[in-house]
C-alpha positions in Angstrom: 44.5 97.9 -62.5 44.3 99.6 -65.7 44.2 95.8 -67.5 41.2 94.9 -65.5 39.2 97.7 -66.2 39.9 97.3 -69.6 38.5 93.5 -69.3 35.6 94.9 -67.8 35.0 96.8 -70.5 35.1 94.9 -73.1 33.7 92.3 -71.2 30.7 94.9 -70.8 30.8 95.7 -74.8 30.2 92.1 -75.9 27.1 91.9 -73.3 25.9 95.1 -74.9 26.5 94.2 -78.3 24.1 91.2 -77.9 20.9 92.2 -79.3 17.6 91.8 -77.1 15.4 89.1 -77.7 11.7 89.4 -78.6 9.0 87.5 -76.2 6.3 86.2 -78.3 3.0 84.5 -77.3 0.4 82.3 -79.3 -2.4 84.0 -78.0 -2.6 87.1 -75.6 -6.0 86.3 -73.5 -6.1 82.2 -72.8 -8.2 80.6 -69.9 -6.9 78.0 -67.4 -7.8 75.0 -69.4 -6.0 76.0 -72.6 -2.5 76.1 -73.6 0.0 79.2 -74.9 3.2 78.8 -76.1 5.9 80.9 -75.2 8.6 81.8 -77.2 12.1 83.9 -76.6 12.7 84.9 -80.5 17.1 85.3 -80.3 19.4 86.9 -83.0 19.9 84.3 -85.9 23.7 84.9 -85.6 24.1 84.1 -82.4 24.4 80.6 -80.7 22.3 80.6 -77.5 23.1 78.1 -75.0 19.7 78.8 -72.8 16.8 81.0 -72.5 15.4 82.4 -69.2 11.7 83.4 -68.7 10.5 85.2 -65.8 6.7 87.2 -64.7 5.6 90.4 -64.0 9.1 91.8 -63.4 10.0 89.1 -60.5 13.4 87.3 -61.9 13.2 85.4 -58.9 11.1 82.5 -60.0 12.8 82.1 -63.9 11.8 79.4 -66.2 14.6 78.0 -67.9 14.4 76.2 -71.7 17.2 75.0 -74.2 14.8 75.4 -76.3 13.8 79.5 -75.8 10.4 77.5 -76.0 7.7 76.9 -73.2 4.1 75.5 -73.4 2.2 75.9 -70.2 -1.6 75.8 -69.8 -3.1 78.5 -68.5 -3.2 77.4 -64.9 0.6 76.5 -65.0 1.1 80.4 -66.6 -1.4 81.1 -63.6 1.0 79.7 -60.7 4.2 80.7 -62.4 3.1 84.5 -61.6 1.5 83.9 -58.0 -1.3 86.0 -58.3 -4.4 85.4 -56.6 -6.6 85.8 -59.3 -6.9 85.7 -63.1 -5.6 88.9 -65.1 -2.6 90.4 -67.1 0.4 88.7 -66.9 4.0 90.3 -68.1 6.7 87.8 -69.4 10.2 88.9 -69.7 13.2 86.9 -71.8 17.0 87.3 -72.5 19.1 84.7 -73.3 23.1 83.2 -72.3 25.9 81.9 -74.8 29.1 80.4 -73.5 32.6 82.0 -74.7 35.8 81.0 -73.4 34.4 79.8 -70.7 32.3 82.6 -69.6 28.5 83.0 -68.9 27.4 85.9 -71.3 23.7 86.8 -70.6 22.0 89.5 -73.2 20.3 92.1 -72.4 16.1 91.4 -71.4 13.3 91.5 -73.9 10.4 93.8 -73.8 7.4 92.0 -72.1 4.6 90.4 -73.7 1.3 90.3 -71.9 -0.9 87.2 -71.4 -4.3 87.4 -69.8 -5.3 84.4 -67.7 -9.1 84.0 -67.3 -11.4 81.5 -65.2 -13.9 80.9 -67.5 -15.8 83.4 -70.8 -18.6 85.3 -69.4 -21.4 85.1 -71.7 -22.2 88.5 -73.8 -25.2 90.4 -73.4 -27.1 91.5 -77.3 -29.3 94.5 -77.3 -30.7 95.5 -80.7 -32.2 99.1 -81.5 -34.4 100.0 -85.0 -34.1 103.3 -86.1 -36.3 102.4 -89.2 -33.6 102.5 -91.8 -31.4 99.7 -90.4 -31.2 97.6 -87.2 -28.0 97.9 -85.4 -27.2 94.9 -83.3 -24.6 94.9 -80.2 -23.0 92.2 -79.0 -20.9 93.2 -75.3 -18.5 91.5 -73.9 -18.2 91.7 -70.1 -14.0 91.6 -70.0 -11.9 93.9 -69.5 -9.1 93.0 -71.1 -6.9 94.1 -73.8 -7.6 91.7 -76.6 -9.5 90.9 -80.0 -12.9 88.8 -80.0 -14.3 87.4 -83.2 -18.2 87.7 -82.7 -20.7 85.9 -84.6 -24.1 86.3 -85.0 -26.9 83.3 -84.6 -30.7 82.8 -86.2 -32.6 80.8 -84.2 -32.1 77.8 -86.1 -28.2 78.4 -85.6 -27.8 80.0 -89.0 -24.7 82.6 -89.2 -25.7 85.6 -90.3 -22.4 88.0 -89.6 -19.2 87.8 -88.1 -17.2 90.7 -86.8 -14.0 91.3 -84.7 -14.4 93.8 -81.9 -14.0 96.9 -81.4 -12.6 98.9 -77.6 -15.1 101.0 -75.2 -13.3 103.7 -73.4 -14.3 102.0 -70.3 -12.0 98.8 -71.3 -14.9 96.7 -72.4 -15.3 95.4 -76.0 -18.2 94.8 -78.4 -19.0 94.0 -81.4 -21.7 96.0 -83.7 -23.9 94.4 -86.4 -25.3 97.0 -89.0 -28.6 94.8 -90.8 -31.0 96.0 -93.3 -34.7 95.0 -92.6 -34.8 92.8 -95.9 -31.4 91.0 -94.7 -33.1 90.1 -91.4 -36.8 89.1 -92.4 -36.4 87.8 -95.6 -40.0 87.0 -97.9 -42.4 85.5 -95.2 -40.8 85.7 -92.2 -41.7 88.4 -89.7 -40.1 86.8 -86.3 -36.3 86.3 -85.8 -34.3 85.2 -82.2 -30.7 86.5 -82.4 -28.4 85.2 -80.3 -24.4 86.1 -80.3 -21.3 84.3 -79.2 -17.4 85.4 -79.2 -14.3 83.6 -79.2 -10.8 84.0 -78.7 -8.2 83.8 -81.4 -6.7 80.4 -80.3 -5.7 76.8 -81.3 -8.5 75.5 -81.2 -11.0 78.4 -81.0 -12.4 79.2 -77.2 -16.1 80.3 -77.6 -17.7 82.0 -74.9 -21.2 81.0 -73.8 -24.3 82.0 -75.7 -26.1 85.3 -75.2 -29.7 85.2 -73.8 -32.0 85.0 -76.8 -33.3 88.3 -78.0 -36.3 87.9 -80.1 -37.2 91.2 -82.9 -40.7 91.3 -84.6 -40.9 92.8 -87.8 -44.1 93.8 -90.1 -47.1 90.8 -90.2 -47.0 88.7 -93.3 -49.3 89.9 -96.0 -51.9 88.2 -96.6 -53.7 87.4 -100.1 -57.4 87.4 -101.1 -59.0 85.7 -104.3 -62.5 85.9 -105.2 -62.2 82.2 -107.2 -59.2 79.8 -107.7 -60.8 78.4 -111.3 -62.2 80.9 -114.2 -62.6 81.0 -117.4 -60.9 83.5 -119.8 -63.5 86.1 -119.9 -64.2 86.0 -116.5 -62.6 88.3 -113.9 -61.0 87.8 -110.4 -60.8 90.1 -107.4 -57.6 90.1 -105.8 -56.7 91.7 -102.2 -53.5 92.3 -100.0 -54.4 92.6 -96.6 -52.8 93.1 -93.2 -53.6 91.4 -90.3 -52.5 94.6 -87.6 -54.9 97.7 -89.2 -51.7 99.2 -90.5 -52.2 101.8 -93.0 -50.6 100.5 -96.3 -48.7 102.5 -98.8 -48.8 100.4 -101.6 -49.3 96.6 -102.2 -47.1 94.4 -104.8 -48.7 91.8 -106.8 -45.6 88.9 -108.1 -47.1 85.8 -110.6 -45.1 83.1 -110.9 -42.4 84.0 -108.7 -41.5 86.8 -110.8 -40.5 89.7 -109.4 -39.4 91.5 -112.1 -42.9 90.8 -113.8 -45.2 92.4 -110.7 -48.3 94.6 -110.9 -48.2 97.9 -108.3 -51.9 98.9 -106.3 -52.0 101.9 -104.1 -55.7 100.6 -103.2 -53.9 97.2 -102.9 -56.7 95.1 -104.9 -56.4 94.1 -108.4 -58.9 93.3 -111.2 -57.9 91.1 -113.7 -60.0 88.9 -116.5 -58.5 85.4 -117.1 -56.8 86.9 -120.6 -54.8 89.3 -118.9 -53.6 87.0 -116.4 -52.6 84.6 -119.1 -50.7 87.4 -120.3 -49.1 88.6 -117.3 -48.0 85.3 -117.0 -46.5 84.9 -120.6 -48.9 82.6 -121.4 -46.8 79.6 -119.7 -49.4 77.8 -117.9 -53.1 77.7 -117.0 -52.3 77.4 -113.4 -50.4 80.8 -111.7 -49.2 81.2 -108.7 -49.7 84.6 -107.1 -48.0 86.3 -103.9 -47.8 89.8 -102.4 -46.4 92.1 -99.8 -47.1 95.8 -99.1 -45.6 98.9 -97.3 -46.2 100.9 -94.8 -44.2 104.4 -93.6 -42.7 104.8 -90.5 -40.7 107.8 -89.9 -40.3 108.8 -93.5 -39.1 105.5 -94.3 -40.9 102.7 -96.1 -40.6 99.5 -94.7 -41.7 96.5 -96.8 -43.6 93.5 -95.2 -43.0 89.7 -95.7 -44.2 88.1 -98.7 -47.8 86.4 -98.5 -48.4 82.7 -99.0 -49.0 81.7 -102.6 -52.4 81.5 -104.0 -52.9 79.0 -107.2 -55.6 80.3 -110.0 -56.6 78.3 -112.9 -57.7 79.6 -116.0 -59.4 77.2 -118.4 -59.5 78.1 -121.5 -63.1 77.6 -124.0 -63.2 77.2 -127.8 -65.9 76.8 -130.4 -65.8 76.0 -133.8 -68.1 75.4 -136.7 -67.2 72.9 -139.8 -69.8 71.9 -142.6 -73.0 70.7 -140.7 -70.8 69.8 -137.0 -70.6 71.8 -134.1 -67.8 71.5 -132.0 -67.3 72.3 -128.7 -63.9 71.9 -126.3 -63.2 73.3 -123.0 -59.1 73.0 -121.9 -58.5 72.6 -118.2 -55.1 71.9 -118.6 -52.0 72.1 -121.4 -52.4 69.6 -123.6 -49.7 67.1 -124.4 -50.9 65.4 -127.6 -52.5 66.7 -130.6 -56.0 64.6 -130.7 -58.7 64.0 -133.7 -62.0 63.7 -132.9 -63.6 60.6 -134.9 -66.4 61.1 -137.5 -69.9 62.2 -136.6 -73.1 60.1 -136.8 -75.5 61.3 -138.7 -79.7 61.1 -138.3 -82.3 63.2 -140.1 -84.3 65.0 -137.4 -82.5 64.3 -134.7 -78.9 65.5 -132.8 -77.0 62.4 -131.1 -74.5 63.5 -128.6 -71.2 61.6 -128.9 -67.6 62.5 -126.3 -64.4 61.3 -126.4 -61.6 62.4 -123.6 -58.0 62.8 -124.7 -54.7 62.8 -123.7 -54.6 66.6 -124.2 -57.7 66.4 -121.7 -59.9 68.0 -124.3 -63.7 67.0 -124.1 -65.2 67.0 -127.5 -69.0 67.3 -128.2 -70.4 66.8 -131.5 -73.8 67.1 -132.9 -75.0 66.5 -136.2 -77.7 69.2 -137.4 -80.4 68.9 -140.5 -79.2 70.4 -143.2 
């Protein structure tokens, strides 16, 4: 008798001496179509001869591998528990080595959870402006215990953010996107449709559906004003930044050339300028400008900063006259020249003045007329 128990209990100290195993799943939340793999993680210095796998506490119906390895799809994971519909599912492990003839089993692994679902709902977005930044929510109808990866859509499937989400207390997960006004209506756009998506972390990525479209409308486009689109140098130009919705403006921005670092501020949101000083706000670069602008407006203490207006061309051309001996000479540049150009000698008649032009390369028109001395 007293052999026996001592058998038994060293029969009982090897079993205990065994060190659990560790379940571990490729991915926690999987749907019926997709696949998980299932591993029982064992002791490296121990020889398994089989792993057992059973659900949700029930060793009745046990899975056996030589492997300690199972891939099922979702619907086989599905079955394998016997519920009657999709949710969390608890898997257990332990493992079995043969010694002198004996069937050792360890001791059972903590379970890992797997959540079967049907199908992804699709998530519903709601944005809200508190005039500083627009903050963007993305919900996600489950409750389950796992991590989405959201992403955020423009209508013409451009990303703009992805986030992981984060837990309600309720169960239910979102994701929240935090967007300045600039990031989301960028120069001349003042209309954007949102749309969000989440996915689970799998192999290969399940995406849910898309979100209804939400559609967020920011400030109208400036619009710019000139009085003419050709002058000469000493000539002035009118310019005006309007709005198209009777919005009281702050201030209006005036940007040549593209330029913003170069821009003119207006608190009446017109400018006067001659031809000269537009030449020189323009570094003297070109006779042609281009011109934009965009203005603010205050809302809530906060100055909000409208698209850019379309650009507006003005040309400035550029008249000369000069004097030599008993020849007048007249040019008028409409454009930058590309070739230095030498008008040919004057003709000459007592009494009278005989026009004479020649066009360039450079597009210079030259006039001469010969004078009696």
């Amino acid at each position: 008798m007293e052999m026996f128990v001592f058998i038994a209990f060293q029969l009982l100290m090897e079993v205990q001496s065994y060190k659990s195993p560790t379940v571990n799943v490729s991915s926690d939340v999987i749907i019926e179509s997709s696949s998980v793999k299932i591993r029982c993680e064992t002791p490296a210095d121990v020889t398994v001869n089989q792993c057992y796998f059973y659900t949700n506490r029930e060793e009745k119906n046990i899975k056996v591998s030589s492997s300690c390895d199972l891939d099922l799809t979702g619907a086989e994971v599905f079955r394998w528990a016997a519920v009657k519909s999709p949710g969390l599912i608890y898997i257990n492990c332990y493992y079995a080595i043969h010694e002198g003839g004996i069937h050792k089993p360890s001791s059972h692994s903590p379970p890992a959870t797997v959540t079967v679902l049907d199908s992804l709902q699709k998530p519903f977005i709601s944005v809200s402006d508190d005039d500083v930044q627009l903050i963007i929510s993305c919900d996600i109808l489950l409750s389950v215990r796992a991590d989405f990866i959201c992403s955020l859509y423009t209508e013409d499937d451009v990303l703009l953010y992805q986030g992981v989400s984060q837990r309600r207390q309720s169960g239910e997960s979102l994701c929240m996107f935090y967007l300045s006004h600039s990031e989301l209506f960028p120069r001349s756009v003042n209309s954007r449709q949102l749309i969000c998506v989440y996915s689970l972390k799998t192999q290969p990525e399940i995406r849910s559906p898309h979100s209804d479209t939400y559609t967020i409308r920011g400030l109208a486009q400036a619009k710019l004003s000139v009085s003419a689109s050709v002058i000469l140098e000493t000539d002035t130009v009118e310019l005006s930044c309007e709005n198209t919705e009777d919005l009281k403006m702050e201030t209006c921005v005036f940007i040549i050339n593209g330029r913003e670092s170069n821009s003119k501020l207006s608190s009446s949101c017109q400018l006067s300028l001659t031809g000269s000083q537009i030449s020189i706000w323009s570094g003297g670069q070109s006779s042609s400008v281009r011109i934009t602008c965009f203005f603010t407006v205050e809302k809530r203490q906060v100055l909000k900063q409208s698209p850019h207006s379309d650009p507006v061309t003005v040309t400035i051309q550029i008249s000369t006259a000069t004097s030599t001996g008993n020849t007048l000479t007249t040019a008028t540049k409409t454009t930058v020249f590309t070739a230095a150009s030498t008008p040919p000698d004057s003709t000459r008649e007592t009494g009278t003045s005989v026009p004479h032009t020649v066009q360039t390369h450079s597009e210079y028109s030259w006039h001469y007329f010969c004078v009696d001395s």
